[in-house]
N, C-alpha and C positions, 0 to 999 in steps of 0.2 A: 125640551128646549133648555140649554144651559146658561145663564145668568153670567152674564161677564161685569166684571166689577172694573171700572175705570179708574184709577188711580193720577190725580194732577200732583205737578210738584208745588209745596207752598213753603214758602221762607217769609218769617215777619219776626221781628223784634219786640218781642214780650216780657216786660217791664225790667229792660234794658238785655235782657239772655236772646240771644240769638236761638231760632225755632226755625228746622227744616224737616218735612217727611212729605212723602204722597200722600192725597189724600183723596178721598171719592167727592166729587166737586159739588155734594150738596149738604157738606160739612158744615152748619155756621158756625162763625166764629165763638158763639157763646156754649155750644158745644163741643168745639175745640179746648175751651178754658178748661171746661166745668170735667166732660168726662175724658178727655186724653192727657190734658195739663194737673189736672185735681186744682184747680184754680178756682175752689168751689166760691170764694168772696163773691161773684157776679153772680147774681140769682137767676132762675130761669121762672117768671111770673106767668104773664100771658103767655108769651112767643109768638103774638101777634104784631108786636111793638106797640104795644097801647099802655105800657103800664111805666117802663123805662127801669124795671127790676135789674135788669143787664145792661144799666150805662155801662159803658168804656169810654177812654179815650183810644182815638184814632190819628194819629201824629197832631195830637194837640187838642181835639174835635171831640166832640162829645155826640156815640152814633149807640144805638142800639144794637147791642151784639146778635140779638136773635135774627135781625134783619137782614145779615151784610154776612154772604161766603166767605169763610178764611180763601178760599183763591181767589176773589174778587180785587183782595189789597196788596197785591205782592210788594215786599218788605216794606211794610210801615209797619211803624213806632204805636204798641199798642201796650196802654197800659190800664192797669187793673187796678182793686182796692189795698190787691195784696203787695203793690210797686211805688203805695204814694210813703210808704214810711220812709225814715234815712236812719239810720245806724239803730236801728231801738227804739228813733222816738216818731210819737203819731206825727202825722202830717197835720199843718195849724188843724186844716176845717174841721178832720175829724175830731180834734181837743175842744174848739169849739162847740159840734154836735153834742158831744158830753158837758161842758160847761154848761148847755141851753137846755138841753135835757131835752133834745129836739128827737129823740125816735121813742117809740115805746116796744114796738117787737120786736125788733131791727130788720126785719126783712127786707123792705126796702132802701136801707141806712145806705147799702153801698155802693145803690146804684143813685141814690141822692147826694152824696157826698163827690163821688163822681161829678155829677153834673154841676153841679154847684161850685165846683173848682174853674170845671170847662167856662161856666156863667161869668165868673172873676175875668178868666181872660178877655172873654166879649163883648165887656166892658159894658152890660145891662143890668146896673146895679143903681140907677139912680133915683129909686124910690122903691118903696115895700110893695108899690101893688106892680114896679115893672118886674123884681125880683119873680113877684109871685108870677105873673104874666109867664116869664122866661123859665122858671122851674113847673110850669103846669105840665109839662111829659112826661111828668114823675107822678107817679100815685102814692099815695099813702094810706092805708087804708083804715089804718090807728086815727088821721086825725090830725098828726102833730104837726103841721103845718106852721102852726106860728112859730113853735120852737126852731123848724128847719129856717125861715125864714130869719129870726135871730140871729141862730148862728153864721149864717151867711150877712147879715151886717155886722155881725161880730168884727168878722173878716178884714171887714171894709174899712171898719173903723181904726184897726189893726193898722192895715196897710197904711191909710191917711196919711196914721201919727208917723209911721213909720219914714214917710215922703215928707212930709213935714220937717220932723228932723234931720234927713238928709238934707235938706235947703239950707238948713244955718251953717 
């Protein structure tokens, strides 16, 4: 019996580069990054979705790559850890992760750094235990919980002042 290989077309936008080719439809997307993109930043943990090593964002959304077909999202806006810098410089939260000393082996750094941006947008930052609440899909296995939870009021705090001053 001869094995036929199906081939779907997938177009998505990967931290901002336009991405087209056929793919065999049980592709996911965290193995699209990892071994066709070398997009290695997204770790591949479980692959069950229980750990959140492979956050992305998904036009804005914060999903687990192991979970979700790259032909499942045709052409959305996915972006990675290796998509949040701008000219050279890190992106705040991760300056903040280092200011807080929030990871220890960083294995999970990138897929919490991730998620914790996506968190900023959903606007569930109004106490340390809703943070923590809203970052519990992320595992750490180091421990360093309070520091990630820091960093991400870092943020906060950041932004406040920042809205603050745009008022006067």
């Amino acid at each position: 019996m001869t094995h036929v290989s199906v081939a779907v077309p997938c177009r998505l936008q990967i931290n901002g580069q336009g991405y087209a080719a056929d793919l065999p439809p049980s592709v996911t997307l965290l193995d699209l990054l990892r071994e066709r993109l070398g997009l290695t930043g997204t770790k591949k943990g479980c692959d069950h979705g229980q750990c959140g090593a492979c956050t992305v964002l998904v036009d804005g959304k914060r999903v687990k790559s192991c979970l979700i077909l790259a032909i499942s999202i045709p052409d959305a806006a996915v972006t990675t850890i290796e998509g949040i810098s701008q000219n050279g410089r890190l992106h705040p939260m991760q300056q903040a992760f280092i200011d807080t000393d929030a990871f220890q082996c960083g294995y999970c750094t990138p897929g919490q750094i991730m998620s914790a941006i996506a968190l900023l947008e959903e606007g569930h930052i109004h106490s340390r235990a809703e943070i923590r609440e809203f970052m519990s899909g992320n595992l750490c296995r180091c421990g360093a919980y309070n520091g990630i939870i820091d960093a991400i009021e870092r943020i906060v705090a950041q932004q406040r002042g920042n809205h603050a001053g745009e008022a006067a």
